[in-house]
C-alpha positions in Angstrom: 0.0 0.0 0.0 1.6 3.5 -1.2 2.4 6.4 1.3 -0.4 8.2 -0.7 -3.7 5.7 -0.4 -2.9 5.5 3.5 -3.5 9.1 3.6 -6.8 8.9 1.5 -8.5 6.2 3.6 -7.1 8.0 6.9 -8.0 11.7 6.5 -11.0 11.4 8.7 -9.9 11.1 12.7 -13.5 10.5 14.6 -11.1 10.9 17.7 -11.1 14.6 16.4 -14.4 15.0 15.5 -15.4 13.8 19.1 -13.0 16.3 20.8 -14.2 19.2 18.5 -17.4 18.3 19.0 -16.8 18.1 23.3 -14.8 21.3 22.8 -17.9 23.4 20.8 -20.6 22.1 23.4 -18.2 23.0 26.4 -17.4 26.7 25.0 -21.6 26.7 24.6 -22.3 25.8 28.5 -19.6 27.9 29.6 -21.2 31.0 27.6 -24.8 29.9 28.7 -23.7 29.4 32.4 -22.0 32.1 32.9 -24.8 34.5 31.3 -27.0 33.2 33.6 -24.9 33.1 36.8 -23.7 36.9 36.1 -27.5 38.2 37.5 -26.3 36.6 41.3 -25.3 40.0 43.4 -21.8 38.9 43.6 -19.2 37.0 42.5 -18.9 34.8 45.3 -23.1 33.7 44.8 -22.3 33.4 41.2 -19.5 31.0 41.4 -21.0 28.5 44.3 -24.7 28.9 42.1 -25.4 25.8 40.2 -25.1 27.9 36.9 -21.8 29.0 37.7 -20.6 25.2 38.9 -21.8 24.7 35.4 -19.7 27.4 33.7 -16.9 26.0 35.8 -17.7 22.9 34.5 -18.1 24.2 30.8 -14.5 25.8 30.7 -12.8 22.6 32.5 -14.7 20.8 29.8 -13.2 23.0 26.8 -9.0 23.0 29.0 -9.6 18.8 28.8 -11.0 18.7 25.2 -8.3 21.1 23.8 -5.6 19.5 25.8 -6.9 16.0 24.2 -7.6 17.4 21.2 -4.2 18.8 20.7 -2.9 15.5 22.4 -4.3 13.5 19.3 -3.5 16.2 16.8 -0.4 15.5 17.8 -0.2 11.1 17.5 -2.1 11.8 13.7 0.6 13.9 12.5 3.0 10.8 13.1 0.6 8.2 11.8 0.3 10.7 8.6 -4.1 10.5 9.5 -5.0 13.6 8.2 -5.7 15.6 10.8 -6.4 18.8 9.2 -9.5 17.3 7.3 -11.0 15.9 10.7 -11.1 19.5 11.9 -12.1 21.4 9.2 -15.0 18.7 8.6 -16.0 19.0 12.2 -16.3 22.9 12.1 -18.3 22.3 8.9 -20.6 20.0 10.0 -21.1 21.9 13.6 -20.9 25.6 11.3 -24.0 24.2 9.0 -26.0 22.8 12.2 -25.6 26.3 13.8 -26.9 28.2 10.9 -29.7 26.2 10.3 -31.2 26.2 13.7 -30.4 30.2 13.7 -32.1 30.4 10.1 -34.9 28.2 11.6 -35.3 30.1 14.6 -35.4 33.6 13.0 -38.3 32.5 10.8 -40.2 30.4 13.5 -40.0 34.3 15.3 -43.0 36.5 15.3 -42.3 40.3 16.0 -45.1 41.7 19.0 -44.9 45.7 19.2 -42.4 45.7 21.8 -41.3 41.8 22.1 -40.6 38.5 20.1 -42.4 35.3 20.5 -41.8 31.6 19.0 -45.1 29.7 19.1 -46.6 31.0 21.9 -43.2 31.0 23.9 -42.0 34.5 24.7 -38.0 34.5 23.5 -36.1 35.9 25.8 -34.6 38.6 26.4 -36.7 41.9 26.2 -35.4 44.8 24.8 -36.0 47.9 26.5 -34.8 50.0 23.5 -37.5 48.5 21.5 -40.4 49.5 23.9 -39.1 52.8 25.0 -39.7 53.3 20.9 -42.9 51.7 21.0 -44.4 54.1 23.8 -42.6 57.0 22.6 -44.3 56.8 19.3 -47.7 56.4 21.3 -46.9 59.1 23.3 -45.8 61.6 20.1 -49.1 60.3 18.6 -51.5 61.3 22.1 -49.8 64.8 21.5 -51.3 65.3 18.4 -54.4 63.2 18.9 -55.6 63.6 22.0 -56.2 60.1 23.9 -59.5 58.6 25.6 -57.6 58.3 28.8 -55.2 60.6 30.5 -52.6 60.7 32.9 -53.1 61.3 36.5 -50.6 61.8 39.5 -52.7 59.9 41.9 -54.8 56.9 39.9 -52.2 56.3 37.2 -55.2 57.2 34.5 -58.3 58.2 34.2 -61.0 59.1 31.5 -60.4 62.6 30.1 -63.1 65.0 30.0 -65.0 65.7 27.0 -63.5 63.2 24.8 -64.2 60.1 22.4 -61.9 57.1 21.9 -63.0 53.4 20.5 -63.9 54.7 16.7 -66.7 57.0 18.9 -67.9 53.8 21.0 -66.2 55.7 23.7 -67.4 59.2 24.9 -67.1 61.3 27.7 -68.6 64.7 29.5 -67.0 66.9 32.5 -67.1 64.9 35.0 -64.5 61.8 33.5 -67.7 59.5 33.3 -68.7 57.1 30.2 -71.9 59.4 28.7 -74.0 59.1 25.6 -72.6 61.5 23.8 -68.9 63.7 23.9 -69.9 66.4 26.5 -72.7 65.2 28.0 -73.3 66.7 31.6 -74.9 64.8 34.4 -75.0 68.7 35.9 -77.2 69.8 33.4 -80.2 67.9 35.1 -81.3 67.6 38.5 -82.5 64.2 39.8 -83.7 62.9 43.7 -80.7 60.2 43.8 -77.4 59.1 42.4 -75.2 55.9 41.4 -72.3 55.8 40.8 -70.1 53.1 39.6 -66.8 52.4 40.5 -64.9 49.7 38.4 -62.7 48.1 35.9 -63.0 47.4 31.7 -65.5 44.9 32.7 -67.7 47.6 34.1 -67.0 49.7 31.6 -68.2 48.2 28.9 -64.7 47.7 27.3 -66.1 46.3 23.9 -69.7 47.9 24.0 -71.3 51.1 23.0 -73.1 53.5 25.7 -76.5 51.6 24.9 -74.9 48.2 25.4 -73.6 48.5 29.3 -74.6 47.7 32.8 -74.6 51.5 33.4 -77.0 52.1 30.7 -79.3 49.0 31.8 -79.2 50.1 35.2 -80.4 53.8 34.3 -83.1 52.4 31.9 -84.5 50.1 35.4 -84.4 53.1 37.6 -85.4 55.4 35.0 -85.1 59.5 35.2 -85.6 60.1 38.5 -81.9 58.9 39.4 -78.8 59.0 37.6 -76.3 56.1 36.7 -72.8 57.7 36.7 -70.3 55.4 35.1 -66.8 56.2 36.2 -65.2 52.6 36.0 -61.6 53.0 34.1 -60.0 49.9 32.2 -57.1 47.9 33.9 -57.8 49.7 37.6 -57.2 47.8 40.7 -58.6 47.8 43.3 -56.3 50.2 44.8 -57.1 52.3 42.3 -60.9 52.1 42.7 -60.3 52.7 46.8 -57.9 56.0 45.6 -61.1 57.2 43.3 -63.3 56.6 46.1 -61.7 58.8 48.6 -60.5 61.5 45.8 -63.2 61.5 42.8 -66.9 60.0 44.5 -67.5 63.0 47.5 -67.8 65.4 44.9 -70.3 63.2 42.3 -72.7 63.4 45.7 -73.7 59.9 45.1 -76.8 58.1 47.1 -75.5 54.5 46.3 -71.5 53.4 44.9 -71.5 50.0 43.4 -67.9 48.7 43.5 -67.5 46.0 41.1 -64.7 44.3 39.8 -63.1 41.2 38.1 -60.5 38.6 39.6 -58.3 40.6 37.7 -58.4 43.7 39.9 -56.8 42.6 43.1 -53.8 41.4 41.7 -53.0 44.6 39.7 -52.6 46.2 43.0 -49.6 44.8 43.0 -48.1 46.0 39.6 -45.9 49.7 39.2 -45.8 50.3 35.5 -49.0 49.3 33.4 -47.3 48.1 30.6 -45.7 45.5 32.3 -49.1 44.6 34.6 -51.1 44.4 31.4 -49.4 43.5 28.2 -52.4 43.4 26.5 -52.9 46.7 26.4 -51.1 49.8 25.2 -50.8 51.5 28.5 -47.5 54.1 29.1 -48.8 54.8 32.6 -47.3 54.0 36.1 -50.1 53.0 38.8 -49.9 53.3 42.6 -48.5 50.8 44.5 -49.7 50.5 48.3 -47.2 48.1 51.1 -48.3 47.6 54.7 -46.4 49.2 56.9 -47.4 48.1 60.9 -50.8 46.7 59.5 -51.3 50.2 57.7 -51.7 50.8 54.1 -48.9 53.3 52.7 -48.4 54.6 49.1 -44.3 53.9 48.1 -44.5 55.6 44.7 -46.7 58.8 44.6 -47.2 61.6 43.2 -46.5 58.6 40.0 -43.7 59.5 37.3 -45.5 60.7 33.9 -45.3 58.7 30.7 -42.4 60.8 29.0 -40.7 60.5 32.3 -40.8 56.6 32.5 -39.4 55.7 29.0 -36.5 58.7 29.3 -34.6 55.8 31.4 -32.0 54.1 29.8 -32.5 50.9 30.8 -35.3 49.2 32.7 -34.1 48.4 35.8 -33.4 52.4 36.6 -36.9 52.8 37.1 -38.5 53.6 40.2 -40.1 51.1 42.2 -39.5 48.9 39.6 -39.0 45.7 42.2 -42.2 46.4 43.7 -43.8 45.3 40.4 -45.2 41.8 40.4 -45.3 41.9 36.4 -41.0 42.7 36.4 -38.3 39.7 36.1 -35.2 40.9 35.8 -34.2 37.6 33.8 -36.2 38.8 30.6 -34.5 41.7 30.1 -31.4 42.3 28.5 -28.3 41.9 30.8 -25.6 44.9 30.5 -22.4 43.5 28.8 -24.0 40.5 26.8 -25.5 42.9 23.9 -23.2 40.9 21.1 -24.6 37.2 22.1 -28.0 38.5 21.8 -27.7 38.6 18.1 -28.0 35.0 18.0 -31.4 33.6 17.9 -30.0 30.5 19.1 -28.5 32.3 21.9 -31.7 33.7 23.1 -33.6 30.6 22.7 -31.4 28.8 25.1 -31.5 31.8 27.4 -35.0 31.5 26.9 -35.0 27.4 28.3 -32.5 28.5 31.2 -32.7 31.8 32.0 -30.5 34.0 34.6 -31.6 34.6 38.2 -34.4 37.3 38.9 -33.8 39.8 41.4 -35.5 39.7 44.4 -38.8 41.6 43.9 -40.7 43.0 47.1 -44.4 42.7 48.7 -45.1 40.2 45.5 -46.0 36.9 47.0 -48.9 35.1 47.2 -49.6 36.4 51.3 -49.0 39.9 50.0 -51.9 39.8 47.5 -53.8 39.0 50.1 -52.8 40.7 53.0 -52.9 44.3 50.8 -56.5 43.4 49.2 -58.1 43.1 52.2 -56.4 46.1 53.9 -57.6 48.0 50.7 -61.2 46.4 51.5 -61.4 47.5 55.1 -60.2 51.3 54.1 -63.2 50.8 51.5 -65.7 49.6 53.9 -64.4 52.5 56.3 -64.1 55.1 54.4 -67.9 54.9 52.8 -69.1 54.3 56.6 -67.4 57.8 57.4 -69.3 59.3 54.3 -72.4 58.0 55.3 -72.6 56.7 51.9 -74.9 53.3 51.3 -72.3 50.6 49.1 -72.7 47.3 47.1 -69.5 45.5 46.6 -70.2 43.5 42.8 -67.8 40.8 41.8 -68.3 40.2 38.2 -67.1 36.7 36.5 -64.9 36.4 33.3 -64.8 34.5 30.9 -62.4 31.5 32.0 -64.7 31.1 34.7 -67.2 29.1 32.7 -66.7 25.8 31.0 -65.2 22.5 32.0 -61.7 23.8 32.6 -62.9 26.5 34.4 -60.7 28.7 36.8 -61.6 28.9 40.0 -61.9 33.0 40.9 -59.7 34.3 43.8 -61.6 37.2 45.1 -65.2 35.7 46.4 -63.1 33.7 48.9 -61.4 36.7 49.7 -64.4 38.7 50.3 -66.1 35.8 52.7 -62.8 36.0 54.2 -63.4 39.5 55.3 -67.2 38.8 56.0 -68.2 41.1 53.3 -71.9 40.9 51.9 -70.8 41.2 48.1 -73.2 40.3 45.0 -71.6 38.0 43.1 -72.5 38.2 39.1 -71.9 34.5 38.9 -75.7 33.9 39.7 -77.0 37.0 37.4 -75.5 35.4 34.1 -76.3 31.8 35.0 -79.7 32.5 33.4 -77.9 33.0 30.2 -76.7 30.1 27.9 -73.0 29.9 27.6 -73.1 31.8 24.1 -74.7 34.6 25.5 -72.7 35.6 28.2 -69.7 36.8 26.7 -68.9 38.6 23.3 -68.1 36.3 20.6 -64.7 36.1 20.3 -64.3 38.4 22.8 -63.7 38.5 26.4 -66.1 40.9 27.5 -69.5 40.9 28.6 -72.6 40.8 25.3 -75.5 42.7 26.0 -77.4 40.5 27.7 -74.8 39.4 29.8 -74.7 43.6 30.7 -78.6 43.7 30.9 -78.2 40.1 33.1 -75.8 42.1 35.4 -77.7 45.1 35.8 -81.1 43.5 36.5 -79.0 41.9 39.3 -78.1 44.8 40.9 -81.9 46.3 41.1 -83.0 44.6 43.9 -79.6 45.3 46.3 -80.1 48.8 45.3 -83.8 49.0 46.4 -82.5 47.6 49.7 -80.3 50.5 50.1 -82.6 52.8 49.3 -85.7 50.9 51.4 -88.4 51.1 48.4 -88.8 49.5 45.1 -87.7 51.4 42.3 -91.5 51.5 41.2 -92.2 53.1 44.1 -89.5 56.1 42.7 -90.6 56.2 39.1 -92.6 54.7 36.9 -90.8 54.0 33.7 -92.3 56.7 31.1 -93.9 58.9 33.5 -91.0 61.0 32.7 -88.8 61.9 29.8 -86.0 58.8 29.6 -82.4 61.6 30.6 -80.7 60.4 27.6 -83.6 60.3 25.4 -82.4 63.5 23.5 -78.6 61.4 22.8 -80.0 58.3 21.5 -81.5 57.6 18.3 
């Protein structure tokens, strides 16, 4: 056999290959491990973490591989195996494998406003650059346009006055309550009581028009001698509501507040920046955030930041309060130094399988929800007692809470817990068939789940006024109040 066919049937080493091979996946823990070990507070928690054992691990793995590698190298070039093509054929083969899981990836991505997903799977990390450009745009376009909701130093938001938002579904008059027409007054007419409703989206009538809502249902039962002000707000909590009760409701001079709200609404409470609480929604504002202090409710972030002044950060752990935000983990944003490896989709989806450490957030847990709810419950309670002013407390079902997999709701529990007499909506829409509940395809109430819902409440507010609404007014003794705004 010539000197030149042992080459030829040699010039493949597996030996390499392996090495190579042991040396590529070693270099990829060590990078991965040591990414996510970086988020520990020190040094020292870093290297004793099991992601840093790992990226010790990862870089003894590439010293033993090279040292083997070159060890082997070494005993081909003496046997005349062809060394050279085991290596270059190994970075090949793991060169091709790379680019087709990064060209694989960055077509399986789809691009949110200010995020990336693969399937359903958020990928990891979060840019803050790319939603400081989202909101920014939002905000440019609310200063030309003016917006449905504006900002306020206390509530986060509210409803602006005089203004229309939805396509026109949405309108409002002076007071920041949902009317029948842009600039309708409840003022302009005098009437012998007063409702007003304190709320979320679901109360709101987040996908209706005017004539479609519990408010509107409500006025048509109790007809023109008493008003129905709606002054619920999408995405409030219910330290939100208790913050509009104390500030806004004096002034409206109601006879009756109905506070209703979703499952949603406690655990809001427990969010600083809206954008994070509710991703769902466009929403550049911050909210307030109340701890217990000694068994006393305290506000830790007000008067609240503005929009502009939130997205003028550079990076999204600078912002205030931010670990007081049960929506914030640090481990889906980017990580200071690591910007190049973030480039790779391939990176990012492994960051995305094992990401970093989170930093500790505070007043989050599971205790804290509840602990802060019910403190907002009892201020509630106390506060309307101090007014003098009669209260129904409403807890209105969503969606998920129907249906074989249903979700059992939080806040009922929480209310008996408290010994609270609440209404709960689950008995007004269980008169409706499934399809008539909700919106098609939405997750809001239909009509008739709003009419269901306000019939409900007729009776509880007869008991707080001691006679029957038809003992008040007789439907069409008088002129309907909005009969002049409705076609």
């Amino acid at each position: 056999m010539t000197e030149r066919t042992s080459v030829r049937r040699g010039k493949i080493n597996w030996w390499i290959v392996v090495f190579v091979a042991v040396i590529a996946g070693s270099v990829a823990v060590a990078i991965l491990m040591g990414a996510r070990a970086s988020a520990k507070p020190t040094w020292r928690q870093a290297l004793v973490s099991a992601s840093g054992i790992a990226c010790l691990l990862g870089m003894g793995g590439t010293l033993v591989g090279s040292a083997f590698l070159a060890l082997e190298c070494r005993r081909a070039a003496h046997r005349r195996n062809g060394e050279p093509a085991s290596v270059l054929v190994t970075f090949v083969l793991i060169g091709t494998a790379v680019m087709a899981l990064e060209l694989i990836l960055r077509m399986a991505t789809v691009q949110r406003p200010w995020e990336q997903e693969i399937g359903s799977r958020l990928l990891l990390p979060r840019g803050w650059d790319r939603v400081v450009a989202t909101y920014s745009t939002m905000l440019d376009r609310f200063d030309t346009t003016p917006n449905y909701f504006v900002e306020d130093s206390l509530l986060g938001w509210k409803i602006g006055p005089n203004r229309s938002g939805s396509g026109g579904r949405w309108l409002s008059g002076p007071e920041g309550a949902r009317t029948p027409s842009e600039g309708y007054s409840y003022n302009q007419t005098t009437t012998s009581c007063r409702v007003v409703l304190l709320g979320d989206s679901y109360t709101f009538g987040w996908e209706e028009w005017f004539e479609q809502t519990m408010g509107f249902y409500l006025q048509e039962r109790m007809g023109p001698a008493c008003q129905v002000l709606n002054i619920a707000v999408p995405g409030y909590s219910l330290a939100q509501m208790l913050l509009a009760a104390q500030r806004d409701v004096p002034a409206l001079k109601p006879s009756v507040v109905v506070l209703s709200f979703t499952d949603g609404a406690p655990e809001r409470g427990l969010g600083v920046y809206c954008f994070l609480t509710m991703r769902d929604w466009d929403c550049p504002w911050a909210a307030p955030r109340f701890v217990l202090k000694e068994g006393r409710l305290e506000l830790v972030n007000v008067p609240l930041p503005s929009p502009r002044a939130i997205f003028n950060h550079e990076a999204i752990d600078e912002l205030p309060f931010i670990r007081y935000d049960r929506g914030y983990r640090s481990s889906q944003w980017e990580h200071p130094g690591w910007g190049p490896l973030y480039s790779s989709y391939l990176f990012r989806m492994a960051a995305t399988e094992f990401p970093s450490y989170d930093d500790p957030l505070i007043g989050v847990s599971e205790p804290a929800i509840r602990e802060i709810n019910e403190a907002i419950m009892r201020a509630f309670v106390a506060h309307m007692d101090k007014m003098k002013i009669p209260f129904i407390i409403f807890y209105q079902p969503q969606k998920d809470e129907y249906g074989p997999d249903r979700r059992v709701p939080y806040s009922p529990e929480f209310l008996r817990r408290l010994n609270l007499d609440f209404v709960d909506g689950t008995t007004c829409l269980d008169a409706l068939s499934s399809d008539q509940r909700f919106r098609t395809g939405g997750t809001h109430y239909s009509d008739l789940g709003e009419a269901a819902l306000a019939e409900c409440l007729v009776p509880q507010i007869e008991r707080r006024f001691g006679k029957s609404l038809g003992d008040m007014v007789t439907m069409g003794e008088r002129r309907h109040p909005f009969s002049s705004f409705m076609v």
